[in-house]
C-alpha positions as CSV (number, residue, x, y, z in Angstrom):
1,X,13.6,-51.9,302.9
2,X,12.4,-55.2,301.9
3,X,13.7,-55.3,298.9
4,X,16.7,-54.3,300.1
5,X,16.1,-57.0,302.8
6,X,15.6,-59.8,299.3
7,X,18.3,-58.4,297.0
8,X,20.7,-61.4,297.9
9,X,18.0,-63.6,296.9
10,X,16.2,-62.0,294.7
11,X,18.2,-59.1,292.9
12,X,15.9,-56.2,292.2
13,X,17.4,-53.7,289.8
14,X,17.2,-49.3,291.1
15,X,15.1,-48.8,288.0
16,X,12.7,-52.0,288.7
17,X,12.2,-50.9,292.5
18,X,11.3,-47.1,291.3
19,X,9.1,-48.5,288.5
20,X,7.2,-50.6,291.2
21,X,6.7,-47.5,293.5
22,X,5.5,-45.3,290.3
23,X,2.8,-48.0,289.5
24,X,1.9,-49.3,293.7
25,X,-2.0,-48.5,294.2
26,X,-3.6,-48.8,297.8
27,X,-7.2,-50.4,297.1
28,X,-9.9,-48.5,298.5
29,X,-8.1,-45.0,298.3
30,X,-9.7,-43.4,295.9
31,X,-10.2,-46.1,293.5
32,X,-12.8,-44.9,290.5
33,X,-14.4,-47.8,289.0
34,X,-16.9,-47.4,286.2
35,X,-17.9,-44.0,284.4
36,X,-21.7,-42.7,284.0
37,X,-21.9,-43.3,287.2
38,X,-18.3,-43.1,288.3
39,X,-18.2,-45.1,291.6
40,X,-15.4,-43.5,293.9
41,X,-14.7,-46.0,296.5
42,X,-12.4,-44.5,299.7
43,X,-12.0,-46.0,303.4
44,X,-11.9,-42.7,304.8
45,X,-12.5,-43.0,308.5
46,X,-10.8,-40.2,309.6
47,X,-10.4,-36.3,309.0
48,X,-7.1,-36.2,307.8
49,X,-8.2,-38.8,305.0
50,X,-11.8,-37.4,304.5
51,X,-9.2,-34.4,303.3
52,X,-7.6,-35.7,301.4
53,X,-10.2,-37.5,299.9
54,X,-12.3,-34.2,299.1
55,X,-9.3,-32.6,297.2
56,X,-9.2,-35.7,295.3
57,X,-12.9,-35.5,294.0
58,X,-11.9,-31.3,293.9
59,X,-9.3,-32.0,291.1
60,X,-11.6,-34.6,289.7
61,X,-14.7,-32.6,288.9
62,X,-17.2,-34.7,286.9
63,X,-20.9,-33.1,285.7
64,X,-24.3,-34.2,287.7
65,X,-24.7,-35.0,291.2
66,X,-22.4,-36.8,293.7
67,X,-24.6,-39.4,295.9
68,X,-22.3,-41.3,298.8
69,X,-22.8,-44.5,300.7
70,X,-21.5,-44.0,304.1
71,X,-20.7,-46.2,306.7
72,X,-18.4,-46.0,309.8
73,X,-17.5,-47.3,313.2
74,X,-19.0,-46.1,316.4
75,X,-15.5,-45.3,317.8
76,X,-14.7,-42.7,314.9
77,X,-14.7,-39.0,314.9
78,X,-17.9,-38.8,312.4
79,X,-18.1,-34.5,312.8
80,X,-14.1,-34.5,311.3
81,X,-15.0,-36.8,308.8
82,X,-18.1,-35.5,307.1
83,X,-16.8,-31.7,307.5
84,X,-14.6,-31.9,304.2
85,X,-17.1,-33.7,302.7
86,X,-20.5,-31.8,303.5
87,X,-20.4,-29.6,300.3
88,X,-19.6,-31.9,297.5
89,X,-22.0,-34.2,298.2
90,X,-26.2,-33.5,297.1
91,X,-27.5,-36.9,298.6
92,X,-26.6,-39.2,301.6
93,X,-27.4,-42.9,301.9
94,X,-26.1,-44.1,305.0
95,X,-25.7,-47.7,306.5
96,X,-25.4,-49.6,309.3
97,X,-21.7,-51.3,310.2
98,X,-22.3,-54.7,311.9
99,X,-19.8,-56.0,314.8
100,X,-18.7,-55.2,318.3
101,X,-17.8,-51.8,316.7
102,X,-20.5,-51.2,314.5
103,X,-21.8,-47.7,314.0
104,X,-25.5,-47.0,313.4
105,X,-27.1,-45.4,310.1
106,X,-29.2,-43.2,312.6
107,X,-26.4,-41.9,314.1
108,X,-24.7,-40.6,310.9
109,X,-28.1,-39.7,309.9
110,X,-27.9,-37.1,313.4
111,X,-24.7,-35.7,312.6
112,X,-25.6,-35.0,308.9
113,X,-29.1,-32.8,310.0
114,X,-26.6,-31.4,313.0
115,X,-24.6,-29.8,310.1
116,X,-27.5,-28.7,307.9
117,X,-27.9,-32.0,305.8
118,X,-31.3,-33.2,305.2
119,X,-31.1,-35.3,302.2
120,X,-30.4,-38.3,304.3
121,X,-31.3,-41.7,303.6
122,X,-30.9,-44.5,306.3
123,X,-30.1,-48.3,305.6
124,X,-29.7,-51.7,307.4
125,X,-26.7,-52.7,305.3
126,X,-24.2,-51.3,303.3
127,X,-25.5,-54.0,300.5
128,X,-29.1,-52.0,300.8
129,X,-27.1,-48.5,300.7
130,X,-25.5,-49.4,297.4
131,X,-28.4,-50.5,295.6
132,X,-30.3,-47.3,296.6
133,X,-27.5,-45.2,295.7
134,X,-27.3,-47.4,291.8
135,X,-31.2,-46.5,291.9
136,X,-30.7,-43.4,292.2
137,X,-28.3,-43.0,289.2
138,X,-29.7,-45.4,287.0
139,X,-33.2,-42.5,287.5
140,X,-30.4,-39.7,286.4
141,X,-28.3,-37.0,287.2
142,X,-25.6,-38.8,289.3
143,X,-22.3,-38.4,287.9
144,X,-20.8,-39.7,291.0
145,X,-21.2,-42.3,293.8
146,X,-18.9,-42.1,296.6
147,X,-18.3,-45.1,299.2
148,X,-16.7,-44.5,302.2
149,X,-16.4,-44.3,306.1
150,X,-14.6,-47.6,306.8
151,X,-12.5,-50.4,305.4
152,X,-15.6,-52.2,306.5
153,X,-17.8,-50.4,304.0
154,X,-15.3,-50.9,301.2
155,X,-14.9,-54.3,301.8
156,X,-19.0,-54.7,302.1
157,X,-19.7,-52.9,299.2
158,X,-17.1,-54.9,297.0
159,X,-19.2,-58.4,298.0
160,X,-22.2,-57.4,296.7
161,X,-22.9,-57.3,292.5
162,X,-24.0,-53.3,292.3
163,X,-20.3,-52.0,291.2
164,X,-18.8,-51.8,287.9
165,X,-15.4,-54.4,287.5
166,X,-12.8,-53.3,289.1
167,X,-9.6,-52.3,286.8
168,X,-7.1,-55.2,286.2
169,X,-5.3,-55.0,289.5
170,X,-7.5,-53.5,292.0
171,X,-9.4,-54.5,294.7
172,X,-9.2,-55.7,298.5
């Protein structure tokens, strides 16, 4: 629509416009940065995307453990979201969300040993989650870090200096 809203302006060709579409990419939706660790990073904050999300790391199988750095919102349905997630994931660090909507590491630490999870590791900051979480791969064995919850822990775990570059084009 917009660029059917530009054309008299800017004239965008039927081939251009489907070429853009094939090569668009949503930062923070499954965007893999890195290898040896791979670092997945997703904003999944909600079931339907925590779905989709787990079929995307079950057609991207890669060897050694999967840690994840979780963060969400108070106001999110945390039981939905972790569900999909529960089984492809050996080790949890989870973080505290600052702001007037800020969920607590505790509280995602409560749901995870609700559902049976008791590698659970709790942090003050997302910042503090990713640097355990790179400690823990640099030690071995992680093939995978996953970061997700929230826009809010995408966005906090882009500031800090712990992921690999991101691909030319990528990035919130």
């Amino acid at each position: 629509l917009a660029a059917q809203l530009l054309e008299a302006r800017v004239p965008v060709s039927g081939e251009a416009l489907a070429q853009g579409v094939r090569a668009a990419r949503v930062s923070g939706r499954f965007e893999c940065r890195g290898a040896a660790p791979q670092w997945v990073l997703d904003v999944a904050h909600n079931p339907e995307a925590a779905r989709n999300l787990a079929a995307n790391l079950h057609g991207q199988p890669l060897p050694g453990r999967t840690v994840a750095v979780l963060g969400m919102l108070d106001d999110k349905e945390t039981s939905g979201v972790l569900a999909p997630l529960v089984g492809l994931v050996d080790g949890w660090h989870v973080a505290d969300l600052d702001g007037p909507r800020g969920g607590a590491a505790a509280r995602l630490a409560q749901a995870l040993a609700d559902i049976g999870v008791s590698q659970v590791v709790t942090h003050a900051d997302v910042a503090a989650a990713c640097i355990a979480a790179q400690r823990e791969a640099r030690d071995g064995g992680v093939g995978r870090v996953l970061v997700f919850g929230s826009f809010h822990t995408v966005e906090q775990a882009l500031r800090g200096d712990v992921l690999p570059p991101a691909e030319e084009g990528w990035g919130l």
